[in-house]
C-alpha positions as CSV (number, residue, x, y, z in Angstrom):
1,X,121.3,147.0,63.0
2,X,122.1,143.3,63.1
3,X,124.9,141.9,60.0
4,X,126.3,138.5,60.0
5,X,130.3,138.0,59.3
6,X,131.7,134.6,58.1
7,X,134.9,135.7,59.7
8,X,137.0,135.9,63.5
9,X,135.7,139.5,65.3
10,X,134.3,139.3,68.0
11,X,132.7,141.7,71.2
12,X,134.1,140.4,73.9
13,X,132.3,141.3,77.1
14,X,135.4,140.7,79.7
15,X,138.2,142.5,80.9
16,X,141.5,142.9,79.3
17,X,144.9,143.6,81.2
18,X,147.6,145.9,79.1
19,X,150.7,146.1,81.7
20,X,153.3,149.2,80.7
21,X,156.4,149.3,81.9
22,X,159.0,152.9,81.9
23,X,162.3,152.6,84.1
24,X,161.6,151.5,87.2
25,X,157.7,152.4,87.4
26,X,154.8,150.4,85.8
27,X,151.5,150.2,85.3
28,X,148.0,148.0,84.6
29,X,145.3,149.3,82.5
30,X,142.0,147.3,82.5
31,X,139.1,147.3,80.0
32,X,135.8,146.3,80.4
33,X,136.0,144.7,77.2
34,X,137.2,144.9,73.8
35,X,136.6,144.0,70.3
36,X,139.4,140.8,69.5
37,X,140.3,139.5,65.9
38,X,140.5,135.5,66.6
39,X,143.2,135.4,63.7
40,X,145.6,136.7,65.2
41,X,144.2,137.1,68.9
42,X,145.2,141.0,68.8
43,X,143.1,143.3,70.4
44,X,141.4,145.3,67.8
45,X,139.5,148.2,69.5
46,X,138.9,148.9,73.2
47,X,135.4,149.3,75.8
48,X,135.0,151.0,78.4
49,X,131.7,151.1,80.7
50,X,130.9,153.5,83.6
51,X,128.1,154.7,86.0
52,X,128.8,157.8,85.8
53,X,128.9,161.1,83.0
54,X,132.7,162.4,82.0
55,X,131.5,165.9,82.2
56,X,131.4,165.5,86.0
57,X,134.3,162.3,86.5
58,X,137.9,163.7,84.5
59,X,139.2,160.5,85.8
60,X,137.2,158.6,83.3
61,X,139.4,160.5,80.9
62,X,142.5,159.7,82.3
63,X,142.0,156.0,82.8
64,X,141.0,156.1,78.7
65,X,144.3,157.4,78.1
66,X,146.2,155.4,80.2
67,X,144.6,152.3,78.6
68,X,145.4,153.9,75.4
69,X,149.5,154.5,76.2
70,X,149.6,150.5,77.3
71,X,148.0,149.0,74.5
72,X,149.9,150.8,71.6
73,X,152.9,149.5,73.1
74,X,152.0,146.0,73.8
75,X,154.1,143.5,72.2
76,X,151.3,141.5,71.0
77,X,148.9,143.6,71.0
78,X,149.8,147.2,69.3
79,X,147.6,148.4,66.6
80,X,148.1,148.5,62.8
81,X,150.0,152.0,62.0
82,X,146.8,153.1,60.1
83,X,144.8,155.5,60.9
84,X,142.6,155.8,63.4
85,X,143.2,151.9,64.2
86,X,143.4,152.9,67.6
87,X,140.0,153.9,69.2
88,X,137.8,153.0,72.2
89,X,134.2,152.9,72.4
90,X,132.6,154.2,75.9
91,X,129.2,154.0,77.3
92,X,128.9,156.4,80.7
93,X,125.4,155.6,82.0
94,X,123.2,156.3,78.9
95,X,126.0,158.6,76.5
96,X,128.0,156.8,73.9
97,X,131.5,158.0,73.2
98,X,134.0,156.6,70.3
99,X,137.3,158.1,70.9
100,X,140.1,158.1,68.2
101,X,144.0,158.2,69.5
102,X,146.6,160.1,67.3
103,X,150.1,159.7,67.8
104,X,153.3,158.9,65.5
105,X,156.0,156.7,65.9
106,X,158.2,159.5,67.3
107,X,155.9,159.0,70.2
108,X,156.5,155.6,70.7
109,X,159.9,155.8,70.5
110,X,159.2,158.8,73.9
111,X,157.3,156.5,75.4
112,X,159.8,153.8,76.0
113,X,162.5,156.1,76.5
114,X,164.0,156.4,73.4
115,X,165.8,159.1,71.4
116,X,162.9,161.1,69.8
117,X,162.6,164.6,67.7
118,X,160.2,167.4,67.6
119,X,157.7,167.3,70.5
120,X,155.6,164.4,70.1
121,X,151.9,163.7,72.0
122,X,149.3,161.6,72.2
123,X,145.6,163.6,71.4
124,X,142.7,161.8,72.3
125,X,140.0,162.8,69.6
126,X,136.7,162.2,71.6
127,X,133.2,162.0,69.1
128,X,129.6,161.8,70.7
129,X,127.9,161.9,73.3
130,X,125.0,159.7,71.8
131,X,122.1,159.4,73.8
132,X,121.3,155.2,73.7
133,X,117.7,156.4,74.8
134,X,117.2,157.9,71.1
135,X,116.6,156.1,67.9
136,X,118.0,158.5,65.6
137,X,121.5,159.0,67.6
138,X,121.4,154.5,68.0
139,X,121.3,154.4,64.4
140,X,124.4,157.2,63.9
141,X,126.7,155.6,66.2
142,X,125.5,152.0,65.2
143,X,127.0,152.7,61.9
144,X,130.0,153.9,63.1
145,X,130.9,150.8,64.9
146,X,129.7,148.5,62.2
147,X,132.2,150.5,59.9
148,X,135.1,150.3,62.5
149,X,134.7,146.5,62.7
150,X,134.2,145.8,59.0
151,X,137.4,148.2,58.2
152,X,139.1,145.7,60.8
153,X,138.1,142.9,59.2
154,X,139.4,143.5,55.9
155,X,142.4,145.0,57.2
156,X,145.5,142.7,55.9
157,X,147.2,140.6,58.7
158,X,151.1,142.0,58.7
159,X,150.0,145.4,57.1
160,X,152.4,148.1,58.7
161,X,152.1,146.2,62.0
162,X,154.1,147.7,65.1
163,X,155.0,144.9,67.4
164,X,158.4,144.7,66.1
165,X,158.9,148.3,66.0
166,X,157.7,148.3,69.7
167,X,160.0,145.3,70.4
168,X,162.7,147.3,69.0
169,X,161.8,150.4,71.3
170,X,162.1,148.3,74.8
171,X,164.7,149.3,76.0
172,X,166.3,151.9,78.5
173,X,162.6,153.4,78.7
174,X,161.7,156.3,81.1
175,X,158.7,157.6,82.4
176,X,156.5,159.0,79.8
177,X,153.8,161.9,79.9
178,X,150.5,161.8,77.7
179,X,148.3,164.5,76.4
180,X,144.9,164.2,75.6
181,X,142.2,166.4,73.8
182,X,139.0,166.5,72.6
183,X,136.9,168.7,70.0
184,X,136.1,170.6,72.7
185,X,139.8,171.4,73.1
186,X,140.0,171.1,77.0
187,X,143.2,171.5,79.1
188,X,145.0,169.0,80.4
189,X,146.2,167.9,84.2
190,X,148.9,165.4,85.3
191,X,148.1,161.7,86.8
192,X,150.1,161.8,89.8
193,X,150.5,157.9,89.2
194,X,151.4,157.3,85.8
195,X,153.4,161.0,85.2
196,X,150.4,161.4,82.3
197,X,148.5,164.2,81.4
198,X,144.8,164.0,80.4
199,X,141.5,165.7,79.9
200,X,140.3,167.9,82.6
201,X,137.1,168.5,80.9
């Protein structure tokens, strides 16, 4: 599946560095690479390669949602607040994952330490595997990206964008705590290192 854009998205194939910061701790996440929108230079969707299958690695998990937590509250960088605008696409060995972050502003405003109601999370909503080795599951998941990257691209520049609501949220931040989950509804353990919680699948 091949299509031609007259337009700025791009694949790139190189790492991306998201720092976040909460009180006196801090963080790095890297991708492996990342899907970029040259109009803006944003960051549109994450990728994430490994060697290995999640079903035997739950750090794989956990590094997705740290990566997750440091780009929706990057200054520059933080996704549209539309839905499912915040995603990452993973190849372990030869299984394709797309995985979908939901989370609301109430969130955000937790995550950098901020006065928050209800009990807010982030939920990681993990789709696939797809096996790259088989036509029929290339051609499932090839649309799904194409329609990720084509609902990017017509996605208005300024629409409900978040930087200045992050920008707003930076300050007296303390150390925040993520929860992830997948359709297969697995439970969660801390990350010693970044006080989140992720999938123990």
């Amino acid at each position: 599946m091949s299509l031609h854009f007259e337009g700025s998205l791009r694949w790139m194939p190189h790492r991306f560095w998201f720092k976040f910061e909460s009180g006196g701790a801090a963080f790095e996440a890297r991708t492996d690479g990342y899907l970029k929108d040259h109009r803006t230079g944003n960051v549109i969707g994450i990728v994430e390669v490994k060697a290995g299958l999640r079903s035997s690695d739950k750090s794989i998990r956990m590094q997705e949602s740290a990566e997750m937590v440091a780009w929706i509250t990057s200054l520059s960088h933080a996704p549209k607040d539309l839905p499912s605008r915040s995603f990452i696409v993973s190849e372990d060995r030869h299984k394709i994952y797309v995985t979908f972050a939901e989370y609301g502003v109430e969130y955000l405003r937790y995550l950098k330490g901020r006065p928050y109601t209800g009990d807010p999370f982030l939920v990681m909503h993990e789709y696939g595997p797809w096996d790259i080795e088989r036509k029929d599951h290339m051609r499932m998941v090839g649309a799904l990206i194409l329609g990720l990257v084509i609902r990017a691209r017509e996605d208005h520049d300024g629409e409900l964008d978040v930087p200045s609501l992050i920008a707003s949220l930076s300050q007296s931040q303390n150390s925040p705590s993520v929860e992830q989950s997948t359709s297969g509804h697995y439970p969660s353990t801390p990350d010693p290192l970044t006080g989140a919680s992720a999938l123990a699948g």
